[in-house]
PyMOL Python script that loads the backbone (N, CA, C, O; Angstrom):
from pymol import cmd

cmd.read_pdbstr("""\
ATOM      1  N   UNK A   1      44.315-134.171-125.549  1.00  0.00           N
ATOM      2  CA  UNK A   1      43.553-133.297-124.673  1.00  0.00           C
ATOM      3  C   UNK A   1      43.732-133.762-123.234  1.00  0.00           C
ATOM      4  O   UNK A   1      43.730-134.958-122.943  1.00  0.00           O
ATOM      5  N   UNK A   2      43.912-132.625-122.192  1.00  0.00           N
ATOM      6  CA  UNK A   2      43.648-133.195-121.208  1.00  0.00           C
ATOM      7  C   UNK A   2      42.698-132.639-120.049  1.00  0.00           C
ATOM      8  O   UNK A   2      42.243-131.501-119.936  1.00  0.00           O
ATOM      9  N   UNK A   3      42.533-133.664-119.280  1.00  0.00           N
ATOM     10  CA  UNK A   3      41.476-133.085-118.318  1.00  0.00           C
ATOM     11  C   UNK A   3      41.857-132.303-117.361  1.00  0.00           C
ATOM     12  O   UNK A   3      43.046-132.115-117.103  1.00  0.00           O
ATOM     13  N   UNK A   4      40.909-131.772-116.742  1.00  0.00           N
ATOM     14  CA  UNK A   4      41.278-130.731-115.673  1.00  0.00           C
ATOM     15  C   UNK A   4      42.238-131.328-114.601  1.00  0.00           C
ATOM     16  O   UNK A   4      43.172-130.664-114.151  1.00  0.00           O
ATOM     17  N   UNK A   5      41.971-132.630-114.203  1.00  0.00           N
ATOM     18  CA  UNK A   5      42.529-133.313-113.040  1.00  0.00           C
ATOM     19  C   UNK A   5      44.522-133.619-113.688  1.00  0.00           C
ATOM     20  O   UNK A   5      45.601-133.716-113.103  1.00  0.00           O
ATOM     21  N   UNK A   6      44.175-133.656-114.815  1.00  0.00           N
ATOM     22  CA  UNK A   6      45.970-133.660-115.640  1.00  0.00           C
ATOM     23  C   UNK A   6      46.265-132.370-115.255  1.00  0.00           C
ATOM     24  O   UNK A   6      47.395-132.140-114.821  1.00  0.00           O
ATOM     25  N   UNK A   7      45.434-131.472-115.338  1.00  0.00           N
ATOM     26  CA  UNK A   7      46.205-129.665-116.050  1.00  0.00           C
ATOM     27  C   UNK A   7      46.661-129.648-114.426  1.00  0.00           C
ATOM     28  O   UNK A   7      47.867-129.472-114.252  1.00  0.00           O
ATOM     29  N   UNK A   8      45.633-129.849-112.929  1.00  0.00           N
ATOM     30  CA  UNK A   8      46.325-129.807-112.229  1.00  0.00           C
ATOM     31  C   UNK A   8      47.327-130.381-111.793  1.00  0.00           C
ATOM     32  O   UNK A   8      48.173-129.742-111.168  1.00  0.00           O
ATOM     33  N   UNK A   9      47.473-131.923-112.062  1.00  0.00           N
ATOM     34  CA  UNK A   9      48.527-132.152-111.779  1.00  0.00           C
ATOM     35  C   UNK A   9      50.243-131.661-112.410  1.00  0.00           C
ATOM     36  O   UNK A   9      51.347-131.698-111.866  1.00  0.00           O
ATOM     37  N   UNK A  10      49.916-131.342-113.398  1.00  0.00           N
ATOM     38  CA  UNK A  10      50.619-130.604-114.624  1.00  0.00           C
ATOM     39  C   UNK A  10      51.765-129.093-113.331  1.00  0.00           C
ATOM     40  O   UNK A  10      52.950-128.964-113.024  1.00  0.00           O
ATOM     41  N   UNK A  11      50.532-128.366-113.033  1.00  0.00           N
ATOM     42  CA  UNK A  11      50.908-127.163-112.924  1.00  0.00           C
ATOM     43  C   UNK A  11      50.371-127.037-111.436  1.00  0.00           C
ATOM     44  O   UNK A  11      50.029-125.969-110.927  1.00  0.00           O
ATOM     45  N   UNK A  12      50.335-128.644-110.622  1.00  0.00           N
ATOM     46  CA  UNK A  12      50.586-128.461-109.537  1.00  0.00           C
ATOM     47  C   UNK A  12      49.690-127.539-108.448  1.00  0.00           C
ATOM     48  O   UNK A  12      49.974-127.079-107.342  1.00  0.00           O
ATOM     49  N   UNK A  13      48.517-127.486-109.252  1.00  0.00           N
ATOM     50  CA  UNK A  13      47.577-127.229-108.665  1.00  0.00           C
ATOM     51  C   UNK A  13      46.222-127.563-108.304  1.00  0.00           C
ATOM     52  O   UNK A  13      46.033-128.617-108.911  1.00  0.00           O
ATOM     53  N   UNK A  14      44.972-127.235-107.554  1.00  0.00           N
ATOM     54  CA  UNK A  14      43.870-127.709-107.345  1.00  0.00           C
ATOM     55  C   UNK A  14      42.810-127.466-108.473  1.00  0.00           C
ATOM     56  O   UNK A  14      42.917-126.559-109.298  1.00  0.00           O
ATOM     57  N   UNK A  15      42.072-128.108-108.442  1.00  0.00           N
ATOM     58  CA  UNK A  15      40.633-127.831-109.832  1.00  0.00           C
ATOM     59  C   UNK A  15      39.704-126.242-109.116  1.00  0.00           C
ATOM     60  O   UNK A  15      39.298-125.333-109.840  1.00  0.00           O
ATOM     61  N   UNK A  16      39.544-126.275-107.519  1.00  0.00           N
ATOM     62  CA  UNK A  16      39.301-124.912-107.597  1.00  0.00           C
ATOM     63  C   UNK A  16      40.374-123.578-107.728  1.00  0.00           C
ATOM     64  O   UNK A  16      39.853-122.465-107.662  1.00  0.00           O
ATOM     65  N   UNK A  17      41.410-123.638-107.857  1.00  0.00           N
ATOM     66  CA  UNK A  17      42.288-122.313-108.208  1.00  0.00           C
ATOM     67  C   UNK A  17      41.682-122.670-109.905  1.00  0.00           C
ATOM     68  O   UNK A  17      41.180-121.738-110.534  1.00  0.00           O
ATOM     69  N   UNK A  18      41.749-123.597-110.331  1.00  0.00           N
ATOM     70  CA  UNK A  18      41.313-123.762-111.998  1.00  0.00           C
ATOM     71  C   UNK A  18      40.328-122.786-111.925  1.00  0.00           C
ATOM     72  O   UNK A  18      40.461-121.721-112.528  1.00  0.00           O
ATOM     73  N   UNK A  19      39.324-123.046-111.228  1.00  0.00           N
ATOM     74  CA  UNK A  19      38.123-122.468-111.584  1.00  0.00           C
ATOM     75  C   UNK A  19      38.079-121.011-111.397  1.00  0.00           C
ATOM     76  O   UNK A  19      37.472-120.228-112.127  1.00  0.00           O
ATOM     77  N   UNK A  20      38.828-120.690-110.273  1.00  0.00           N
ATOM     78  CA  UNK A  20      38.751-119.604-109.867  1.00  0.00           C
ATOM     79  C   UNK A  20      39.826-118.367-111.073  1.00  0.00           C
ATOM     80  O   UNK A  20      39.689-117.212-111.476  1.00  0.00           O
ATOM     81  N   UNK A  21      40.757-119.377-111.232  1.00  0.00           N
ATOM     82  CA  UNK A  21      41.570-118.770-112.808  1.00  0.00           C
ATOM     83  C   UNK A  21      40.617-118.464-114.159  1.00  0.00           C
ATOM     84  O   UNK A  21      40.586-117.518-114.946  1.00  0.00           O
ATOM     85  N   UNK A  22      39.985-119.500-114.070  1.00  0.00           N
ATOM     86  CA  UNK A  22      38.818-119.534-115.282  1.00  0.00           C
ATOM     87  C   UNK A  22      37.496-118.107-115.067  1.00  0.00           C
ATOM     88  O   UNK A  22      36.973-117.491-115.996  1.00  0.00           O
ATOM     89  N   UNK A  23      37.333-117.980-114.126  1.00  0.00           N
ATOM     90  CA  UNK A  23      36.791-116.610-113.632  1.00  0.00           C
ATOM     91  C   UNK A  23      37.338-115.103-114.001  1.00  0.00           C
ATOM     92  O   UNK A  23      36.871-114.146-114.618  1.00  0.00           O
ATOM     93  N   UNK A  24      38.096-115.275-113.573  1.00  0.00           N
ATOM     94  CA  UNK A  24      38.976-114.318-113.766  1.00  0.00           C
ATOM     95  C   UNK A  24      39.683-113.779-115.016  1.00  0.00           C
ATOM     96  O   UNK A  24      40.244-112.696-115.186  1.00  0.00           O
ATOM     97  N   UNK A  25      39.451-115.168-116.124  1.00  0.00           N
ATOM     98  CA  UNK A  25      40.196-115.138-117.432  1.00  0.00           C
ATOM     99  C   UNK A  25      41.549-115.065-117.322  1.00  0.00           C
ATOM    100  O   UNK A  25      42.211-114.326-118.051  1.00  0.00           O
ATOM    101  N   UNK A  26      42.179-115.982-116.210  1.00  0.00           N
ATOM    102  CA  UNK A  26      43.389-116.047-115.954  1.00  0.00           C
ATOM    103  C   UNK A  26      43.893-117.405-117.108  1.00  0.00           C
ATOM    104  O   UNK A  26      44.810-117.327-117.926  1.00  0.00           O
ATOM    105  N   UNK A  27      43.069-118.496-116.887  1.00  0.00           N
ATOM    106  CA  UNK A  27      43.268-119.773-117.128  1.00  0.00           C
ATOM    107  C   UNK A  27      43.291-119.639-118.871  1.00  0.00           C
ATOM    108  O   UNK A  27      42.738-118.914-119.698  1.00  0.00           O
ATOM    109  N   UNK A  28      44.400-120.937-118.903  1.00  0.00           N
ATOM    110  CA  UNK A  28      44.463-121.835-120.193  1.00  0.00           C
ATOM    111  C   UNK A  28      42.714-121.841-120.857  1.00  0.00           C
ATOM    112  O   UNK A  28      41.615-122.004-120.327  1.00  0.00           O
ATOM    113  N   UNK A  29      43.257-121.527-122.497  1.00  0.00           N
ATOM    114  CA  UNK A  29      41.842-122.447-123.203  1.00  0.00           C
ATOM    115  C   UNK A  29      41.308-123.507-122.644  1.00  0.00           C
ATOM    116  O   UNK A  29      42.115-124.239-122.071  1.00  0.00           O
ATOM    117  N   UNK A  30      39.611-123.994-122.619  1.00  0.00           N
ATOM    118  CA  UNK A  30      39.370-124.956-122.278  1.00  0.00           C
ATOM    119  C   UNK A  30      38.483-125.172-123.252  1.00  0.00           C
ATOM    120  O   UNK A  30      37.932-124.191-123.750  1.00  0.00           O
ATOM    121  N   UNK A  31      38.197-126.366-123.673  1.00  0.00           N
ATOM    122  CA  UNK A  31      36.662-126.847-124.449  1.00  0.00           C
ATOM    123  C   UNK A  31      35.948-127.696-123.492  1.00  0.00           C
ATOM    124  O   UNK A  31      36.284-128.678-122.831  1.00  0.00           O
ATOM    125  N   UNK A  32      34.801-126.988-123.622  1.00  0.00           N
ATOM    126  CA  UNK A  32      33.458-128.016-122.450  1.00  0.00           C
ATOM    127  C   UNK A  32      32.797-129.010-123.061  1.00  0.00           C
ATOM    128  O   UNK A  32      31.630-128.791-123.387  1.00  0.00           O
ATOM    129  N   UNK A  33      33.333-130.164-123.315  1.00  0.00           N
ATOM    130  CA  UNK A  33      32.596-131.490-123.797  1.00  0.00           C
ATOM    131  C   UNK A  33      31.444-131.565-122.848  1.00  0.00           C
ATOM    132  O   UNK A  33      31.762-131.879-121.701  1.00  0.00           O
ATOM    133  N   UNK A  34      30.230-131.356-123.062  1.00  0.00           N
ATOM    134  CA  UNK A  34      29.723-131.802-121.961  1.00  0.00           C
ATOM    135  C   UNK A  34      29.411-131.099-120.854  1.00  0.00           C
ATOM    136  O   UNK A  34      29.079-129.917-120.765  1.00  0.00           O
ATOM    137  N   UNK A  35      29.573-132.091-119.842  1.00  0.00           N
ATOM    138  CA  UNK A  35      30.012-131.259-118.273  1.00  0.00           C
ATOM    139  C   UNK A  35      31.793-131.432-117.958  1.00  0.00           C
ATOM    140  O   UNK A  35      32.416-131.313-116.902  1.00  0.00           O
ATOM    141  N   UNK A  36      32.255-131.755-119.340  1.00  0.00           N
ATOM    142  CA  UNK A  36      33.565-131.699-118.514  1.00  0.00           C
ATOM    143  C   UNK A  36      34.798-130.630-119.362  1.00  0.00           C
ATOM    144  O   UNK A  36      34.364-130.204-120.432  1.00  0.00           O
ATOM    145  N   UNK A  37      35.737-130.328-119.134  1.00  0.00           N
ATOM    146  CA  UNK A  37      36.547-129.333-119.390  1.00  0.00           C
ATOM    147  C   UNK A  37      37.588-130.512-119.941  1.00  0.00           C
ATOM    148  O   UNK A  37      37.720-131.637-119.459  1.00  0.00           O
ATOM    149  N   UNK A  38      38.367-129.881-121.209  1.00  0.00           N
ATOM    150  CA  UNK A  38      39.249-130.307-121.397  1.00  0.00           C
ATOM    151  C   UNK A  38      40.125-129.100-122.411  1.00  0.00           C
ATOM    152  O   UNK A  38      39.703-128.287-123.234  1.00  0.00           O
ATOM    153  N   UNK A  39      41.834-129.490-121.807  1.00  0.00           N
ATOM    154  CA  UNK A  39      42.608-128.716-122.319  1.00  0.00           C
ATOM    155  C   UNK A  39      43.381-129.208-123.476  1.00  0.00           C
ATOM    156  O   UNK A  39      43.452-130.436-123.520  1.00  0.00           O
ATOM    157  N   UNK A  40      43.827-128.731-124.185  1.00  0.00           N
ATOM    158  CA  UNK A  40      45.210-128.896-125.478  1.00  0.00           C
ATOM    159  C   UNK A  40      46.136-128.801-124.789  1.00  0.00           C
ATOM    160  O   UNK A  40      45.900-128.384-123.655  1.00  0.00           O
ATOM    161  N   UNK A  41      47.292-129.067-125.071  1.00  0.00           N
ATOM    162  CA  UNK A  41      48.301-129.620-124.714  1.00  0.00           C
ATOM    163  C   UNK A  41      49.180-128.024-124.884  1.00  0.00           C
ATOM    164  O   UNK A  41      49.645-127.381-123.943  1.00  0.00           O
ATOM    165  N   UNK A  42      49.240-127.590-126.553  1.00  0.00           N
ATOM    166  CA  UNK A  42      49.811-126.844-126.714  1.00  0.00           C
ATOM    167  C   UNK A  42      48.964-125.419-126.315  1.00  0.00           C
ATOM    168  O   UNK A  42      49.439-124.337-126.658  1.00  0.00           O
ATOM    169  N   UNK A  43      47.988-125.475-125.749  1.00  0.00           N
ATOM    170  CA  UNK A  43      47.101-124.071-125.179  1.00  0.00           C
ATOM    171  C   UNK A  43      47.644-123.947-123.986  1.00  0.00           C
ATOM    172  O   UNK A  43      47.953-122.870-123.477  1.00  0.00           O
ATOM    173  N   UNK A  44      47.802-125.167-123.430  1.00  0.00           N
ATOM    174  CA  UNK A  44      48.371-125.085-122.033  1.00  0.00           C
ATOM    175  C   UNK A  44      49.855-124.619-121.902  1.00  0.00           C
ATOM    176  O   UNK A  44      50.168-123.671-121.181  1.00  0.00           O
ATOM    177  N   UNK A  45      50.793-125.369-122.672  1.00  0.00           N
ATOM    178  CA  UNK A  45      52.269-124.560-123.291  1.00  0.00           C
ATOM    179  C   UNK A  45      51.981-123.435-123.421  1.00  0.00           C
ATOM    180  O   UNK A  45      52.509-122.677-122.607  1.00  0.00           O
ATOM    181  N   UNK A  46      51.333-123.003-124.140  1.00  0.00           N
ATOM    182  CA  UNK A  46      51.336-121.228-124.462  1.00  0.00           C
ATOM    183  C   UNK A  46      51.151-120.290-123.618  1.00  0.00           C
ATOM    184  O   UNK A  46      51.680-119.179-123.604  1.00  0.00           O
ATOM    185  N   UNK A  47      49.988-120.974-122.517  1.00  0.00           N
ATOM    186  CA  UNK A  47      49.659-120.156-122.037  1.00  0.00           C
ATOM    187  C   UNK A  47      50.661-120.246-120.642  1.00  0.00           C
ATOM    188  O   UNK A  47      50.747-119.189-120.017  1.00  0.00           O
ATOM    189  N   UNK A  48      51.307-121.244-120.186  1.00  0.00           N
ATOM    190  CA  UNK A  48      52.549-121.105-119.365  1.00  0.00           C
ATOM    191  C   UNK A  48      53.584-120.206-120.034  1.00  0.00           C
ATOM    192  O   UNK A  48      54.282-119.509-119.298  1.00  0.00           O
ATOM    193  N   UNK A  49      53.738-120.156-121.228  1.00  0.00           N
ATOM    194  CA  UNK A  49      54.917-119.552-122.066  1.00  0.00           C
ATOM    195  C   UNK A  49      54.596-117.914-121.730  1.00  0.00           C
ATOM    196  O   UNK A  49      55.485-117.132-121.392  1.00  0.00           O
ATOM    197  N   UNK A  50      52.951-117.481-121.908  1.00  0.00           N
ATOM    198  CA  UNK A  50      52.371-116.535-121.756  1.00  0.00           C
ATOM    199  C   UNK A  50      52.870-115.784-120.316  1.00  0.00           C
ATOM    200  O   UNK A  50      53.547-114.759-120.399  1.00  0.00           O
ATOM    201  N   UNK A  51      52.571-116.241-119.241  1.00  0.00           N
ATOM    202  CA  UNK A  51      52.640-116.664-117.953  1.00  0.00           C
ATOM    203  C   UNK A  51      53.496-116.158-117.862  1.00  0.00           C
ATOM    204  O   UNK A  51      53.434-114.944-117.667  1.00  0.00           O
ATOM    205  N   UNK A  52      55.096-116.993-117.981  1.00  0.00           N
ATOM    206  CA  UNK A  52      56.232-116.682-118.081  1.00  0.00           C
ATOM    207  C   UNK A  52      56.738-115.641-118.526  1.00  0.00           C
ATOM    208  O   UNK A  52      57.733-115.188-117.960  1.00  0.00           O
ATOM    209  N   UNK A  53      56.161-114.961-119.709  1.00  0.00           N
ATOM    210  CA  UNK A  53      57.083-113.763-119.918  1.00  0.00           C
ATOM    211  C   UNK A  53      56.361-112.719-119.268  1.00  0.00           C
ATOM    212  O   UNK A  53      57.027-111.689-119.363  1.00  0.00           O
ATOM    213  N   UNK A  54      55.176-112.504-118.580  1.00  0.00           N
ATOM    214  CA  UNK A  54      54.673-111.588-117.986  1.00  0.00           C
ATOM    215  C   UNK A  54      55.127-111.319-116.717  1.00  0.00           C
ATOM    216  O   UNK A  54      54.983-110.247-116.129  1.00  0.00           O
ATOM    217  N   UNK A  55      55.998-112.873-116.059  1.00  0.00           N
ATOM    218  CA  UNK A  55      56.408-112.770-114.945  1.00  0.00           C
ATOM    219  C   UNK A  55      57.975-111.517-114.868  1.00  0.00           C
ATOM    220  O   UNK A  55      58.479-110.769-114.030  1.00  0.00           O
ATOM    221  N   UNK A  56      58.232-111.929-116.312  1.00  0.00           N
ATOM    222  CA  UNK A  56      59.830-111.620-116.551  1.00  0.00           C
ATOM    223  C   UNK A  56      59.482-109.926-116.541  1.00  0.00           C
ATOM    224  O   UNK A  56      60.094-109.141-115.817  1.00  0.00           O
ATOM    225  N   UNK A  57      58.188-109.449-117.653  1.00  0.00           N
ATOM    226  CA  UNK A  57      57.854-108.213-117.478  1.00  0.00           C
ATOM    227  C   UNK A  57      58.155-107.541-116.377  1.00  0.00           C
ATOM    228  O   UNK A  57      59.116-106.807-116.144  1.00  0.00           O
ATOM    229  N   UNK A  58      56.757-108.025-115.360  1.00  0.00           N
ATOM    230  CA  UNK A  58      57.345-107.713-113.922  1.00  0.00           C
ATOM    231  C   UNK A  58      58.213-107.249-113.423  1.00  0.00           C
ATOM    232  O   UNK A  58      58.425-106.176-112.858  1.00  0.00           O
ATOM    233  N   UNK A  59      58.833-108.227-113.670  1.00  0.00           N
ATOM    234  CA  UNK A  59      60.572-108.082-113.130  1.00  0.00           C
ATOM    235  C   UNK A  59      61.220-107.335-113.179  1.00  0.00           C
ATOM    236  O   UNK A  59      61.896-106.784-112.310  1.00  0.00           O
ATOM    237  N   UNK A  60      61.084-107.120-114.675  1.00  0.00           N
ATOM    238  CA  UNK A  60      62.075-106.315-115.242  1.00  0.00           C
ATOM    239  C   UNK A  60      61.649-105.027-114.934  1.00  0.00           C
ATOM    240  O   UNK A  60      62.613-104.267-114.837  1.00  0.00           O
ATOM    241  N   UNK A  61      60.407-104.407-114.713  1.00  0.00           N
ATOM    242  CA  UNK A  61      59.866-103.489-114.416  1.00  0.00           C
ATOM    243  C   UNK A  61      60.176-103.011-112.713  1.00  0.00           C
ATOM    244  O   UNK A  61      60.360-101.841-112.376  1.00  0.00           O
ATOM    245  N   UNK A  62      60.180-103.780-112.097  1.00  0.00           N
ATOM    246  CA  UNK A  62      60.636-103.940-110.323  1.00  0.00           C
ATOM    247  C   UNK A  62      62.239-103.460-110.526  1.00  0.00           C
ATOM    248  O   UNK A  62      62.737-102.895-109.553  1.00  0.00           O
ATOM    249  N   UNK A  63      62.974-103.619-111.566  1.00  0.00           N
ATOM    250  CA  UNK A  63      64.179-103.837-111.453  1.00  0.00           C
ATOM    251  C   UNK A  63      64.778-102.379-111.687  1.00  0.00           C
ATOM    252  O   UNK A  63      65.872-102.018-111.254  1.00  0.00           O
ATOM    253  N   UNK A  64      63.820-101.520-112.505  1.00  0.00           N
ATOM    254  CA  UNK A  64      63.983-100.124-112.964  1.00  0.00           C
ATOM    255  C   UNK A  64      64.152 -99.001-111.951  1.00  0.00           C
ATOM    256  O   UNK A  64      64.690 -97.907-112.115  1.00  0.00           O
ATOM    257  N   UNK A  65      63.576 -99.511-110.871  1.00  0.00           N
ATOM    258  CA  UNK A  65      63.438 -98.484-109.653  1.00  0.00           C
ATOM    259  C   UNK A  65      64.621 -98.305-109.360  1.00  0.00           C
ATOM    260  O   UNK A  65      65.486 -98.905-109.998  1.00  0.00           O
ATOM    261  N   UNK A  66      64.986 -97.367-108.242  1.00  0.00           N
ATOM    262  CA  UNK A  66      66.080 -97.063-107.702  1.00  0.00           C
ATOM    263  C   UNK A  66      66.299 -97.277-105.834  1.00  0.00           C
ATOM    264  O   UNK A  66      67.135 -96.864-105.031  1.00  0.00           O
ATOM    265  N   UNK A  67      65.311 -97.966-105.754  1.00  0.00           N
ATOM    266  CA  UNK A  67      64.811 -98.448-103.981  1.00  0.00           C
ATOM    267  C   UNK A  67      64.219 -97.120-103.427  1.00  0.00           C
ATOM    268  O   UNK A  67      63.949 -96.197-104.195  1.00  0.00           O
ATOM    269  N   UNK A  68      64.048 -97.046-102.271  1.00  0.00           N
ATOM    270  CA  UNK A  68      63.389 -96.052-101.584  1.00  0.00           C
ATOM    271  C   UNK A  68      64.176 -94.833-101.684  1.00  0.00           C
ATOM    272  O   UNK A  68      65.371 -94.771-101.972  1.00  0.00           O
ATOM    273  N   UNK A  69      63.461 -93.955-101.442  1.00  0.00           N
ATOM    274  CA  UNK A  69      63.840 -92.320-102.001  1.00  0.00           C
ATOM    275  C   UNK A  69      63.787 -92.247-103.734  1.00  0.00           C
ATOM    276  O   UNK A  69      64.065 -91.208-104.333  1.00  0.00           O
ATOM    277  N   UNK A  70      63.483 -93.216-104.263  1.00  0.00           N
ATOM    278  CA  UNK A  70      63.774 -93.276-105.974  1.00  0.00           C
ATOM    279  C   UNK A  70      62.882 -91.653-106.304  1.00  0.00           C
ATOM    280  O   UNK A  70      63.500 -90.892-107.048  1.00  0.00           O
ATOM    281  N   UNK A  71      61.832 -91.272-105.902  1.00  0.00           N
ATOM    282  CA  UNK A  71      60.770 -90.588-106.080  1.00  0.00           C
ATOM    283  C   UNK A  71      61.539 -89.394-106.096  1.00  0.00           C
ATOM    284  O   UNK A  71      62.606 -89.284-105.491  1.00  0.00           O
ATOM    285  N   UNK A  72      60.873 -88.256-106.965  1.00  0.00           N
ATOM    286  CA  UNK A  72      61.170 -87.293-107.781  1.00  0.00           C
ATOM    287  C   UNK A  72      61.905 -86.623-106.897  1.00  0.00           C
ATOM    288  O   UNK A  72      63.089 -86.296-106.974  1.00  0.00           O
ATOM    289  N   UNK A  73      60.562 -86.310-105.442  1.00  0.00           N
ATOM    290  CA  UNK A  73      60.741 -85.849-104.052  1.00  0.00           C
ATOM    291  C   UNK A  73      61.570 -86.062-103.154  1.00  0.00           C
ATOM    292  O   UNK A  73      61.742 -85.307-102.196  1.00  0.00           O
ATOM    293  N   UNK A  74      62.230 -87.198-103.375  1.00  0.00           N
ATOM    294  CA  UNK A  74      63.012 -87.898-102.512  1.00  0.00           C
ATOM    295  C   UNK A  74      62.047 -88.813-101.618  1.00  0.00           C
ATOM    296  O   UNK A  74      62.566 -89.677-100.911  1.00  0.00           O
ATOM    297  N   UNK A  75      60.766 -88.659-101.630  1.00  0.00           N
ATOM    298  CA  UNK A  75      60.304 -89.389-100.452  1.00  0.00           C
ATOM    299  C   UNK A  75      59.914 -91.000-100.652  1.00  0.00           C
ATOM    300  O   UNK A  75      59.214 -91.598 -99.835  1.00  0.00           O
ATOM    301  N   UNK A  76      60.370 -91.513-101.645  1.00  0.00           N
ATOM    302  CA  UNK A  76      60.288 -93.070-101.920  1.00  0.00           C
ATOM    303  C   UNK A  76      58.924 -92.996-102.138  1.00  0.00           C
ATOM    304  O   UNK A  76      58.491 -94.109-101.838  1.00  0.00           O
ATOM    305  N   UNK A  77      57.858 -92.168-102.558  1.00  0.00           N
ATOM    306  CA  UNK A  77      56.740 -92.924-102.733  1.00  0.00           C
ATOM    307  C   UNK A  77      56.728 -92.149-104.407  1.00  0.00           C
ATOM    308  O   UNK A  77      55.842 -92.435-105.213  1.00  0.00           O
TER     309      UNK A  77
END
""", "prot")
cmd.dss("prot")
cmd.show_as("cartoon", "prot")
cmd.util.cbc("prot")
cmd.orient("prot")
């Protein structure tokens, strides 16, 4: 398990974007021992794995267009 202060260093970020992810239901599983948060190892994998292919979604979705003027109208919007 690790603690919040690992997950950020992990993924290179601060404990408030954590929190503010955790709000949002952005963030990795956590279990609250307590007053303190701790993650799995492989929740945290997954949920980068998760992460990752949504980014690729994206992408791939950005990639479908045809640039400006694409629109039915011609007018790019």
């Amino acid at each position: 398990m690790w603690t919040l202060d690992e997950l950020c260093a992990f993924v290179r970020t601060t404990p408030a974007t954590v929190y503010t992810w955790r709000k949002h239901g952005r963030a990795p599983k956590a279990y609250k021992i307590g007053r303190h948060l701790l993650f799995a190892e492989a929740d945290v994998r997954a949920w980068l794995k998760a992460c990752a292919e949504d980014a690729r979604a994206v992408d791939d979705a950005d990639d479908t267009t045809d640039g400006p003027g694409a629109g039915a109208d011609g007018s790019g919007w």
